[in-house]
matplotlib code that plots the C-alpha trace (Angstrom):
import matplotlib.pyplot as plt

x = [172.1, 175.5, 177.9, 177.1, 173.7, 174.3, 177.4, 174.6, 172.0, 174.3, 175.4, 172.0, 170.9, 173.0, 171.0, 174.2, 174.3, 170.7, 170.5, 172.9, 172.2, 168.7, 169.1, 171.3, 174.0, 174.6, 176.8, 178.3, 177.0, 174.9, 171.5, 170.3, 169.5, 169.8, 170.5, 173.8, 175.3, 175.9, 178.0, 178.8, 180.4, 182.6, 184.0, 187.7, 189.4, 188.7, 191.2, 190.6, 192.4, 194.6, 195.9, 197.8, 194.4, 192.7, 190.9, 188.9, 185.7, 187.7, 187.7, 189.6, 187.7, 188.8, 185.7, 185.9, 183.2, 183.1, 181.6, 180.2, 178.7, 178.3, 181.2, 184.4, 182.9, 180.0, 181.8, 183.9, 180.8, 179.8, 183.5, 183.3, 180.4, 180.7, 184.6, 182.6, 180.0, 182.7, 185.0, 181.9, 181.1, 181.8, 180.0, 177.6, 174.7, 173.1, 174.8, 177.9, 180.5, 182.0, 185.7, 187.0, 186.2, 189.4, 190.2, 192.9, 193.3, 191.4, 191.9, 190.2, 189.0, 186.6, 184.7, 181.2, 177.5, 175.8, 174.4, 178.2, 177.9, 181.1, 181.2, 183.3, 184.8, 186.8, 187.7, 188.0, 189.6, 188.2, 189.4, 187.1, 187.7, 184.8, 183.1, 180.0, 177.5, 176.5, 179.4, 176.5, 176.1, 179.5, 178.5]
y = [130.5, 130.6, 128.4, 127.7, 126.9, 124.5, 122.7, 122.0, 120.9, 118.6, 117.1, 116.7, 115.0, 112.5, 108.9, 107.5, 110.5, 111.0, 107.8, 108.5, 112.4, 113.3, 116.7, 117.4, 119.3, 122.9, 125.6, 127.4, 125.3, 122.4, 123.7, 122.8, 119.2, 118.2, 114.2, 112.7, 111.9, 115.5, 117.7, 121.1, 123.4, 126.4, 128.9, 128.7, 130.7, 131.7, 133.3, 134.8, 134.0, 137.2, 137.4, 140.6, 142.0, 141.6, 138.9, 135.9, 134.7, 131.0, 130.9, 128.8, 128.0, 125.9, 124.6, 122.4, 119.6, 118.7, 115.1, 114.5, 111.1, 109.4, 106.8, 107.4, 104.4, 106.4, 109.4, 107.1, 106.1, 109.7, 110.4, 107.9, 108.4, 112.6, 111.8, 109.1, 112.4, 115.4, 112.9, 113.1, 116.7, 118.4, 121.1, 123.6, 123.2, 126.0, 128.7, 127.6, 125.7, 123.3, 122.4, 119.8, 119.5, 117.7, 116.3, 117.8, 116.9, 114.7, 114.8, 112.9, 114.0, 113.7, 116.4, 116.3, 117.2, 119.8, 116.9, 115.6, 112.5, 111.9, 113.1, 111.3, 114.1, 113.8, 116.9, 117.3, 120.1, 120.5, 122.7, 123.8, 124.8, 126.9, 129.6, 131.3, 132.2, 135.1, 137.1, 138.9, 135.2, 135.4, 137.9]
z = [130.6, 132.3, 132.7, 136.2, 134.9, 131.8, 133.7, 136.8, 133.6, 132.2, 135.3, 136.5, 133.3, 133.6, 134.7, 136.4, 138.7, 138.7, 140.6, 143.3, 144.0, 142.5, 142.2, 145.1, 143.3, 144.3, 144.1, 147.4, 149.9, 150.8, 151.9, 155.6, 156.1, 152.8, 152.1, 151.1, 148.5, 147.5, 145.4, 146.2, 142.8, 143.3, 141.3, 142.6, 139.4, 135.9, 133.0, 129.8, 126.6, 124.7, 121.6, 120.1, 119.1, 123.0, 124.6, 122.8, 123.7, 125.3, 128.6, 131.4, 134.4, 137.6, 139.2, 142.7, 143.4, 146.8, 146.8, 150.1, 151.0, 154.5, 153.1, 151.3, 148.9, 148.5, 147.6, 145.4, 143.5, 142.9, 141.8, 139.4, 137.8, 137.8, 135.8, 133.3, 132.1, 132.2, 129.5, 127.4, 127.3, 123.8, 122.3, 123.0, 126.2, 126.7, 126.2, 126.5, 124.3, 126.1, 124.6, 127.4, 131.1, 132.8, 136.4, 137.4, 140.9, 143.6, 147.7, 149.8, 153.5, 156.4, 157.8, 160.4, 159.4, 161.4, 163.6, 164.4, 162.1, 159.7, 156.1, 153.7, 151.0, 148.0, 146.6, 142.5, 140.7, 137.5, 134.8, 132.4, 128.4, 127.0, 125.4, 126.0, 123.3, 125.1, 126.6, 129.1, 130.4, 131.9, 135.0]

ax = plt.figure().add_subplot(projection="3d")
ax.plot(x, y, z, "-o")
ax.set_aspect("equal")
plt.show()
């Protein structure tokens, strides 16, 4: 797996945000006429580790997760819970060994749904400490 894959497994197997998204977490964009609460996961910058020898296998990644929800207490909910599982993550999932997923920065914002209804966002910056079993997965 990749790490887009195992970081969408672990959030998605989490019961607190089970309950409020189902499985309405993607990555890119929100598909057509999907529900709210949702969370959309991009890729917004990645760095390798050197040493004097080349590069190691750790990895730096800066992942954004757009919380959307029809409130701002809705999306505050989501925010909640999503900070309560990355503080847990440890280890290896998948194929990736996850060393510490951190919060870095939140924003808040409105935006409109296709249908011209508001959307309540808070944006989180997360940074990402890992390693991937497989160095193919990375791609």
């Amino acid at each position: 797996m990749s790490l887009k894959a195992d970081l969408t497994d672990l959030l998605l197997s989490d019961p607190a945000l089970a309950d409020l998204l189902g499985a309405r977490i993607t990555w890119g964009r929100r598909a057509p006429g999907e529900g709210l609460p949702a969370v959309v996961l991009m890729r917004v910058g990645a760095t390798r580790d050197y040493h004097m020898k080349g590069v190691t296998t750790l990895r730096r990644t800066r992942i954004q997760a757009d919380i959307l929800a029809t409130t701002l207490a809705g999306a505050g909910e989501v925010e909640a819970a999503l900070t309560a599982r990355l503080d847990r993550i440890r280890g290896p999932h998948g194929g990736t060994d996850f060393r510490g997923i951190f919060v870095e920065a939140l924003r808040d914002g409105l935006d409109t749904d296709r249908d011209g209804s508001g959307i309540h966002r808070i944006l989180a910056d997360l940074i990402i400490h890992h390693r991937l079993h497989n160095e193919e997965n990375e791609r």
